[in-house]
N, C-alpha and C positions, 0 to 999 in steps of 0.2 A: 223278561227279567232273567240274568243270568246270576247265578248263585255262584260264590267265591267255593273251589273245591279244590286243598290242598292237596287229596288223595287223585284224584283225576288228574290234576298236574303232574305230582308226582310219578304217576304211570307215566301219562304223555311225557315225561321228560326221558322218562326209559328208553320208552317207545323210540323214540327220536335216536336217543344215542345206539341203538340197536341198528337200527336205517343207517345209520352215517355208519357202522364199521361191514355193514350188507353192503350200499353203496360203493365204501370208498376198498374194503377189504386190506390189501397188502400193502397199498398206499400209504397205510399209517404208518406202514413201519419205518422208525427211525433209519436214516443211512448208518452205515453201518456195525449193524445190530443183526446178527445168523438170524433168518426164516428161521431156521427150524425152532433157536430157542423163542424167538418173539410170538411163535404162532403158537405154542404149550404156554405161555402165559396168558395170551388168550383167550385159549380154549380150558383152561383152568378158571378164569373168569367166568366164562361161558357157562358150565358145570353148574360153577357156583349160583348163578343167575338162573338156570334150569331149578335147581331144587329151591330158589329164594319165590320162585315165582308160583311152585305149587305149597308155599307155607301161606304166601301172602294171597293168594283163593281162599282162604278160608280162615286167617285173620280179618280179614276186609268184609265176608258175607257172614263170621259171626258162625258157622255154622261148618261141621266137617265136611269134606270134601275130598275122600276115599281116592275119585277116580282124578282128579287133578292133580293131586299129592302122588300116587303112584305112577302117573306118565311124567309127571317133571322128574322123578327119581327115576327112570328108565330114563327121560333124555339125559338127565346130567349123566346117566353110567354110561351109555353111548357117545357122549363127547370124550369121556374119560378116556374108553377105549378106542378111540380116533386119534386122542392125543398119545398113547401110547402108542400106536400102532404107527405115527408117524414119528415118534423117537425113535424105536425101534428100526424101524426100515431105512429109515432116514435118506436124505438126497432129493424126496422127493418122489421116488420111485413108485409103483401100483405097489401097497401094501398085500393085495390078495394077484400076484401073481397067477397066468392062465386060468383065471375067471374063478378062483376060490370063493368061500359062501362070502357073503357083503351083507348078512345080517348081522340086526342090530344085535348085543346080546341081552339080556332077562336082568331086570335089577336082581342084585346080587344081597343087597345089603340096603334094607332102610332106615340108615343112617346117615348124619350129615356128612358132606362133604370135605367139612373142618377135622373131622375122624379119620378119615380115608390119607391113607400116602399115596401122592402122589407125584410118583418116580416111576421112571421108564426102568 
């Protein structure tokens, strides 16, 4: 017997569209359209989906959800600073030049993402 489950879809549709931009990556981007800006709108989606995915843990089970909330708010701050880090540097280039640290950094701020400027 299978039970009709809008919530499960709704994941599995995520799910999905997350696979196809894994998958396809750069490919999406329109002709042209600069990498560099098409990849910060991206990863500003991305962010945003990081912190939407540790609210909806614990909208969905009903129940707080501490440690899932605060790793989606450290991934979203490590996309942020990825997306910075490749405005900044820009070209494409190693951001951490002669093997600089490549850690993630410390959420800074658990706040949404619709708060935060983000600007290189």
């Amino acid at each position: 017997m299978t039970v009709e489950n809008a919530g499960v879809a709704l994941a599995r549709q995520a799910t999905d569209a997350l696979r196809r931009l894994d998958d396809q990556g750069r490919v999406l981007r329109p002709d042209g359209v600069d990498h560099f800006t098409w990849s910060a709108d991206v990863l500003d989606e991305l962010a945003r989906l990081a912190e939407t995915i540790g609210r909806a843990v614990e909208r969905v089970s009903g129940e707080s959800a501490p440690g899932a909330e605060s790793h989606a708010q450290a991934l979203a701050t490590a996309i942020v600073a990825h997306r910075n880090a490749l405005l900044r540097h820009g070209g494409g280039h190693d951001p951490f030049p002669g093997g600089g640290d490549r850690t993630n950094p410390e959420v800074t701020a658990a706040r949404s993402l619709g708060e935060l400027h983000l600007t290189a």
